[in-house]
MIRO-537162 format. One record per residue: x, y, z of N, C-alpha, C in turn. Coordinates in steps of 0.05 Angstrom, whole numbers, plus 5000, padded with zeros to 4 digits. Layout:
BEGIN
XYZXYZXYZ
...
***
This chain:
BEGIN
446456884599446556624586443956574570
444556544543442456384529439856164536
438056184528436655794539437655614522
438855584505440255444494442455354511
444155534517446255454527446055414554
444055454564443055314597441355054594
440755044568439054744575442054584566
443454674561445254444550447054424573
448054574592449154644620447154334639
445554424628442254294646442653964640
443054004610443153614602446253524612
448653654613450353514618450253564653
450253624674449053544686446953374702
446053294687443153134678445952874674
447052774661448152614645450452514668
452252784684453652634700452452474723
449852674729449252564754447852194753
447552214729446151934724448551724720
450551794706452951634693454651604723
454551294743455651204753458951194756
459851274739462851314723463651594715
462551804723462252124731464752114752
466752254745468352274769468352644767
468852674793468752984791471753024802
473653274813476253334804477353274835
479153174838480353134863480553464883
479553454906480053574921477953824924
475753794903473353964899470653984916
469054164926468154164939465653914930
465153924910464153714902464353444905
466953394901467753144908468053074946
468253204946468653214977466453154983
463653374984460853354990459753084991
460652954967460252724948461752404969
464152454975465552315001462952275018
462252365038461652445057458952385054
457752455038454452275036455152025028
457051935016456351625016458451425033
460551395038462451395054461751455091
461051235105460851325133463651155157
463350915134466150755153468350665130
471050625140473650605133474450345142
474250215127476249935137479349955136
481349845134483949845121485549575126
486549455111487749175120490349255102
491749235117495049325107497149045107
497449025082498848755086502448835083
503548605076506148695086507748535051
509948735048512048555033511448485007
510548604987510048594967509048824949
510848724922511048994899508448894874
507849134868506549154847506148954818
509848904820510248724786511248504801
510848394831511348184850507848044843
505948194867504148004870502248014844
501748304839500048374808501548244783
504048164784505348104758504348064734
501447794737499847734723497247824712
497148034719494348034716493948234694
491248144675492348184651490048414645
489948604661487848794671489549054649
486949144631489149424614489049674631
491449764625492350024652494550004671
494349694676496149634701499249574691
500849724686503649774680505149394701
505949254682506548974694508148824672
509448574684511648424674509148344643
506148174657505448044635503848304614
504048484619502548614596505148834587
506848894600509348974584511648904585
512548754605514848634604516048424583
518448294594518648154620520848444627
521248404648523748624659525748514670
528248554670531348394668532448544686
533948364706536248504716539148364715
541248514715543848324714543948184745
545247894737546047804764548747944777
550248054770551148154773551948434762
551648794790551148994770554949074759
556348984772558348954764560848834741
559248584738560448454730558548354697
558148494673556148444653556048094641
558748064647559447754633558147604649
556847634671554847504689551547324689
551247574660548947454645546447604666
544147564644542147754659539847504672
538147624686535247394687533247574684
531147554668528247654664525047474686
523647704690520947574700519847394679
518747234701517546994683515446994716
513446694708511046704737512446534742
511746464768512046374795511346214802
511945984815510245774818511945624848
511245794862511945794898510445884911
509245874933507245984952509646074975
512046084978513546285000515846294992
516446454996520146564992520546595020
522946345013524646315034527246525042
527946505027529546875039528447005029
528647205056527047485059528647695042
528047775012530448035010530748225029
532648395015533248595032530848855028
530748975046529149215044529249385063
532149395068533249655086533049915069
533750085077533650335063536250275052
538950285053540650095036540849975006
539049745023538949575012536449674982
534449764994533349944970533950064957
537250304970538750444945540150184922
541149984930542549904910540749794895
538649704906535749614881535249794869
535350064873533650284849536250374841
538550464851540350554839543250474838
542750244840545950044835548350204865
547750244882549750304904547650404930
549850294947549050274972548050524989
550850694970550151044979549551214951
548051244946547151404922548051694932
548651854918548452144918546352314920
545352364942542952554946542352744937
544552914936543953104921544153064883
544552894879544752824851542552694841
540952544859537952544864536452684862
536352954883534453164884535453284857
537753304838537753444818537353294800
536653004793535652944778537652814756
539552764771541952774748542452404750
541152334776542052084779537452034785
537451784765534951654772534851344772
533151184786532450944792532750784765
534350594766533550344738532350194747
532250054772530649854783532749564780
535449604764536949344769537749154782
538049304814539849224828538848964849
535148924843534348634861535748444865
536248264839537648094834540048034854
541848274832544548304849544048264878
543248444896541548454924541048284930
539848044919538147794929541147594925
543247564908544947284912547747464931
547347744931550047814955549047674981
545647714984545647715012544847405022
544547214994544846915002545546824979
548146874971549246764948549846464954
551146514986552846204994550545995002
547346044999546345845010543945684991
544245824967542945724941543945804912
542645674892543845734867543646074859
544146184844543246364825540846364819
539746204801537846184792534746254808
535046084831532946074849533546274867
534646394877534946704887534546964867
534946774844533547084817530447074823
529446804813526746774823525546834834
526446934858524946944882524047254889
525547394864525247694878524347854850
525447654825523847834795521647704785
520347444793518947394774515447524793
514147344783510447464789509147264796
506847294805504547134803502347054784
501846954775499046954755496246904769
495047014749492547084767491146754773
491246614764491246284786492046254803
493946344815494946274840494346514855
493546734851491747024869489747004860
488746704860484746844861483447084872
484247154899482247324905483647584908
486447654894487547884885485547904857
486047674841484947754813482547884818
481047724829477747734832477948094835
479148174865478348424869479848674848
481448584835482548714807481248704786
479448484780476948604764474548654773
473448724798471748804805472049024819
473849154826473949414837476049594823
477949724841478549984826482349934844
483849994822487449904829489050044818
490350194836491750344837495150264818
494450404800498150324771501250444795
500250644799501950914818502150954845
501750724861501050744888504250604899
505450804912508950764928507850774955
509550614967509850634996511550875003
510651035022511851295034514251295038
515551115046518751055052519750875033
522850785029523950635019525450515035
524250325055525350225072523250015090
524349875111521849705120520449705140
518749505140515749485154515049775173
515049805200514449915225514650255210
516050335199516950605191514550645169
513350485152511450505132509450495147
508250305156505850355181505550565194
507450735204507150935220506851195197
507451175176507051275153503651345145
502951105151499551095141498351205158
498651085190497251345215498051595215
499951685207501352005214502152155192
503152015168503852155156507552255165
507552155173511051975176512151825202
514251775197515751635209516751755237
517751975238518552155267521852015263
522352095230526251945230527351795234
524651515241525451235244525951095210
527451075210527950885187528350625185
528150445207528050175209527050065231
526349785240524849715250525749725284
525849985296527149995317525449925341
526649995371525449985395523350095396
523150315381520750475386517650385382
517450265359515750015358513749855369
516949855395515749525406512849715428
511049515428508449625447509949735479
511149585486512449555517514249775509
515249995496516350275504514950485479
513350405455511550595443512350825450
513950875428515851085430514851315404
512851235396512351505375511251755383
511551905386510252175393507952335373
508452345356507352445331504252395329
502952655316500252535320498652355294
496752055309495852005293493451985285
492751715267489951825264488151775284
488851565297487051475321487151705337
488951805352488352155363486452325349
487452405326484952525320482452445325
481652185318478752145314477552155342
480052025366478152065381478752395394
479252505385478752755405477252945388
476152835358474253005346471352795351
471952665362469052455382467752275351
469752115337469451985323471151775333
469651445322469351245335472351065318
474150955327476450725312476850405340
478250335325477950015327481349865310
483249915325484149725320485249435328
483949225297483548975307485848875288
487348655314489448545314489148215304
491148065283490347785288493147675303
494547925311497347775334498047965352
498248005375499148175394501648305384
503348165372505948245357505648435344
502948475324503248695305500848865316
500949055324498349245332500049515334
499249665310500149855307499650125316
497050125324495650345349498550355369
500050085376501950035407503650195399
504250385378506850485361506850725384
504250845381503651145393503951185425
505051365437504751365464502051465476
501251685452498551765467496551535463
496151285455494951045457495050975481
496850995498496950895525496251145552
497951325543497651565560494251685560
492351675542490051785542488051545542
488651355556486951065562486350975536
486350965508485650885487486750545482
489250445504489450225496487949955485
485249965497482549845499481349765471
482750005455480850005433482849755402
484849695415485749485407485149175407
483549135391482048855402483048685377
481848375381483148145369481748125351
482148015322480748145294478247925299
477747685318474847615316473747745320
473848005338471548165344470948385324
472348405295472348495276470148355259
470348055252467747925243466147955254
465147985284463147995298461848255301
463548455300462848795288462348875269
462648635246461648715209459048545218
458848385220456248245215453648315244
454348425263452748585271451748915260
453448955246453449245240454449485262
456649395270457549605293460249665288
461049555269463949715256464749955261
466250055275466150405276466350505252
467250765261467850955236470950955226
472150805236474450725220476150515235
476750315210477150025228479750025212
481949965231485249925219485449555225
485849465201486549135210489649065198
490248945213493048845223492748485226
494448505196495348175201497048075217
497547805221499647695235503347665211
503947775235507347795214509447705237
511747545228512947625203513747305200
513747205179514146825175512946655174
513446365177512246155179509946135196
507346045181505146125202502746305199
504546555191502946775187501646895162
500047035164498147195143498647415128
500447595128501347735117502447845084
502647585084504747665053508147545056
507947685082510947725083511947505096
514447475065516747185071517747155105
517246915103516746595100513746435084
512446665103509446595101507746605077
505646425077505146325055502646565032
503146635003502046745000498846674992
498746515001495546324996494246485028
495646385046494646465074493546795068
494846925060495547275062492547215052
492447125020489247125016487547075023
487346835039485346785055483846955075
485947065089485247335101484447465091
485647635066483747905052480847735041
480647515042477247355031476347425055
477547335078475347285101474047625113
476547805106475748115115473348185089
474948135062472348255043469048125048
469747835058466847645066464847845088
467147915103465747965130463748245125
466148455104465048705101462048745087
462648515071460548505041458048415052
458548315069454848145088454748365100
456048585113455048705138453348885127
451748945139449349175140450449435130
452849505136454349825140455649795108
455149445089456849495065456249775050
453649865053453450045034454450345034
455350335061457050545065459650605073
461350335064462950295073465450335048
468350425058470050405040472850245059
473249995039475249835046477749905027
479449955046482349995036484549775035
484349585012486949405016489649465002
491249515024494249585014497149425027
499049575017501849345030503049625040
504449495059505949705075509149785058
510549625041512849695019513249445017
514649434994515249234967517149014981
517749125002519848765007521748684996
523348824976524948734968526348684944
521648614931521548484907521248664883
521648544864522448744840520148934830
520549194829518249404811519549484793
519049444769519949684744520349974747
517950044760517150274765519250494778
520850684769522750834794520551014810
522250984832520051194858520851394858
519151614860519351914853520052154877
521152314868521652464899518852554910
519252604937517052714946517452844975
515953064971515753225002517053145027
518753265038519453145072517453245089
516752965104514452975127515853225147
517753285152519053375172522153475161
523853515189526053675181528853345189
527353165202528952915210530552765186
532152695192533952505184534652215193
534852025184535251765187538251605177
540051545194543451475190543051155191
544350985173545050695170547850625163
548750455175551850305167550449995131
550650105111550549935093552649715096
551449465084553049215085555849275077
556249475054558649575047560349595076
559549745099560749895114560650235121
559450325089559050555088556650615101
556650985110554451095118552951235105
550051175105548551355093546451475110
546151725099543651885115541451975089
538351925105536851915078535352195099
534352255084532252605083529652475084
528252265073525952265073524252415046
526152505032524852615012523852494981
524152214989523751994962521651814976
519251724959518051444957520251314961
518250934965519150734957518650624937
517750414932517150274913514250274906
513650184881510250074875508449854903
506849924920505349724920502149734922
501549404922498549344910497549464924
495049734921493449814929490649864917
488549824932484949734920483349844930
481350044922479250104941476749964929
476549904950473249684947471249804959
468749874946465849924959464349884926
461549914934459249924927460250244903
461550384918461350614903463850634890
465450444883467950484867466650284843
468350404814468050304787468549984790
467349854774468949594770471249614744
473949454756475749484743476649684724
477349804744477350064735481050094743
483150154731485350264750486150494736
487650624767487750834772490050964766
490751234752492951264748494351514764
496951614757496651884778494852074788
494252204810493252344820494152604824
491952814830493253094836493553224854
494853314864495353434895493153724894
493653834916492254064923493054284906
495954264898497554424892497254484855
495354284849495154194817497454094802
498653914823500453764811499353434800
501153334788500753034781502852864789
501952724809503652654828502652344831
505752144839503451854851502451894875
500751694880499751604902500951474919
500751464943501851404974500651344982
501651225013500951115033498651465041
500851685037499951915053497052075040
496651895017493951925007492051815025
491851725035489851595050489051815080
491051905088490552125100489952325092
489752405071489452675059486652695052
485952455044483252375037481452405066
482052165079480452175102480752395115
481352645113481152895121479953145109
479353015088477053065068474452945090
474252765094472252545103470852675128
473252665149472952725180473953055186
474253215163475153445162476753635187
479353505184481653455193484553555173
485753745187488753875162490753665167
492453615141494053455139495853525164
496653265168498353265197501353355187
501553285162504453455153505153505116
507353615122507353695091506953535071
508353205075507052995059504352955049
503252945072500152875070499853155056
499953415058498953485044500053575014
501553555005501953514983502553254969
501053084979500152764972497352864947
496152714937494552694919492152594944
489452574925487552474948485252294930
484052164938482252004919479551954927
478852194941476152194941473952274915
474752364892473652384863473452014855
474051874867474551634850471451504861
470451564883467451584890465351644873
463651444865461551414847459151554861
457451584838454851704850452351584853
452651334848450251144840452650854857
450950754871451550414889451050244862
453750124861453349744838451849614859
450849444837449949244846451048964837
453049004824454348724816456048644834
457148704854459748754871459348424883
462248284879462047924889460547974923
459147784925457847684954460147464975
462547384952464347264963466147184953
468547184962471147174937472346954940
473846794917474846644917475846464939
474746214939477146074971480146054946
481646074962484046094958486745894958
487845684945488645524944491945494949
492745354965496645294963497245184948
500045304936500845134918503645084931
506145124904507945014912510045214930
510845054951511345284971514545354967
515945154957519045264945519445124920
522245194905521445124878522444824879
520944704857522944404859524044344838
***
């Protein structure tokens, strides 16, 4: 090599390492290296019941694929019947939805693909793909008889504006948001959660017995196993006995780990001392009136308040500078994404059987996402407003992002092999790690305001 062409090797170099906005290539030893010196603790606050062009609808951030910067997006009220007339997104101006859509696995086929039992194999060939029509419809079959049309369209296509998600907006222009980020399953709550610890489900497809803490019926390994038997430190903090998702696992109980489930005050009291472990799973209170979550009944003002009071707590603590907070939703709830969900990898060789409202049976493979949802990583070392678009697997694919990203990554982190084929042919986002700490990052986010809680 020339000196020419080594000093110029020399200046760009020189150039990334200074340029805060240097990303190096997913999955590279570099980037990895790069993880790991700055990155020491993992937060995660997993909220529940909401899509991408649901809570983000508004926000008028360039990159972020949404109703207000490309829409509006229409579905028929009826997919049957065209003389029915259509309804388009428009914002929102409710703080809770009173019916809960549907978001069975079902109930998700007829939202992405107008029937209850889609053709799987016409799926895997590509011959049959997602329109995203079928919310609507979905939302007045399953309470046609107990409100109008109109306000059951409402409730499942339109958005938020960034006024009424102060402290969504806030952290959408100050950190880094994911365009391409699906929940692992297409189906609800308990089966997606177990998604984010493991990297699947173990063939549960709905919110069964297995679940419940009092018979923790999962077998499968998660992340809390790992960490502690590679003598790394976790913490999961609960704000309801109801939801504590560590209770999923049997080895939580069988290897004395129950303990490490504690009540999320001792989460504020572990950020602002600086004793946060090395990876902290937080768990809102779900499901309704009352609660913090997101998820219908409950109010979406509350849900925020919570993600203020976790970002408050992280951003004072001593450990902020090394810390990466993960805020995500566990699947879409119901509510409308433009977006179709893409096939992807089976965790396993299991299958999952449902009786649809129809009557009919379906069996799903596991081999499809769900829907779009809101996902953020927040630290000192992520871009401001920055979002994020597909990612690349190991495999040098271009692929979205998942729940099962997050494991793929943190095993980058805690250097740990994907627990299954998902996770590892998931994409990973440890390149999205800066090399230089902001200093602009908010000291405290928006208080968060109610508005109107049904329509009038």
């Amino acid at each position: 090599m020339n000196l020419s062409a080594l000093l110029g090797l020399l200046t760009f170099a020189a150039v990334v390492s200074a340029d805060p906005k240097a990303q190096r290539s997913a999955h590279s030893s570099a980037s990895i290296a790069n993880l790991k010196s700055k990155i020491k603790n993992v937060v995660i606050l997993e909220m529940e019941n909401r899509s991408v062009d649901n809570l983000l609808g508004g926000q008028t951030i360039n990159g972020l694929e949404n109703p207000i910067n490309n829409g509006p997006y229409c579905n028929p009220y009826n997919l049957t019947d065209a003389s029915a007339g259509e309804v388009c997104s428009a914002a929102k101006d409710f703080d809770s939805v009173l019916d809960d859509p549907d978001h069975s696995v079902t109930g998700n086929n007829i939202e992405f693909y107008g029937t209850f039992i889609p053709s799987n194999d016409h799926i895997t060939q590509g011959t049959l793909t997602p329109t995203q029509h079928g919310f609507v419809h979905e939302q007045l079959r399953s309470y046609g008889d107990d409100a109008d049309k109109a306000y059951l369209a409402k409730q499942v296509i339109n958005y938020y504006v960034e006024d009424e998600v102060p402290v969504m907006t806030s952290l959408v222009k100050n950190y880094l948001t994911f365009n391409h980020w699906h929940s692992d399953h297409p189906g609800p709550t308990n089966p997606n959660r177990a998604f984010v610890l493991s990297g699947t489900s173990a063939g549960h497809g709905t919110n069964d017995d297995a679940f419940n803490p009092d018979v923790h019926g999962l077998t499968q390994r998660s992340i809390f196993q790992q960490l502690s038997e590679t003598n790394h430190t976790w913490k999961n903090y609960y704000t309801s006995s109801s939801m504590v998702d560590a209770y999923f696992f049997d080895w939580t109980f069988t290897s004395g780990n129950s303990d490490k489930a504690v009540p999320l005050d001792n989460f504020y009291t572990d950020a602002a001392a600086g004793t946060l472990p090395e990876f902290s799973f937080v768990d809102p209170s779900c499901c309704g009136v009352g609660t913090n979550s997101m998820h219908p009944t409950g109010l979406v003002s509350e849900g925020e308040t919570l993600i203020k009071n976790v970002y408050d707590a992280v951003r004072s603590s001593p450990q902020w500078e090394e810390t990466l907070f993960i805020l995500t939703f566990d699947e879409t709830g119901g509510f409308h994404d433009h977006v179709p969900p893409p096939l992807a990898t089976r965790p396993d060789d299991l299958t999952y059987t449902e009786i649809a409202p129809s009557g009919e049976e379906y069996t799903f493979s596991f081999d499809r996402l769900g829907g779009r949802v809101p996902t953020i990583l927040i630290s000192p070392w992520i871009s401001k407003g920055q979002v994020e678009q597909k990612g690349t697997n190991s495999a040098g694919e271009v692929v979205s992002y998942s729940a099962s990203s997050i494991l793929r990554t943190l095993g980058y982190l805690w250097e740990f092999e994907p627990f299954t084929p998902r996770v590892e042919s998931s994409p990973s986002f440890e390149h999205l790690i800066q090399n230089t700490a902001r200093t602009d990052t908010p000291v405290q986010l928006p208080v968060p305001k109610a508005f109107r809680k049904v329509e009038i």
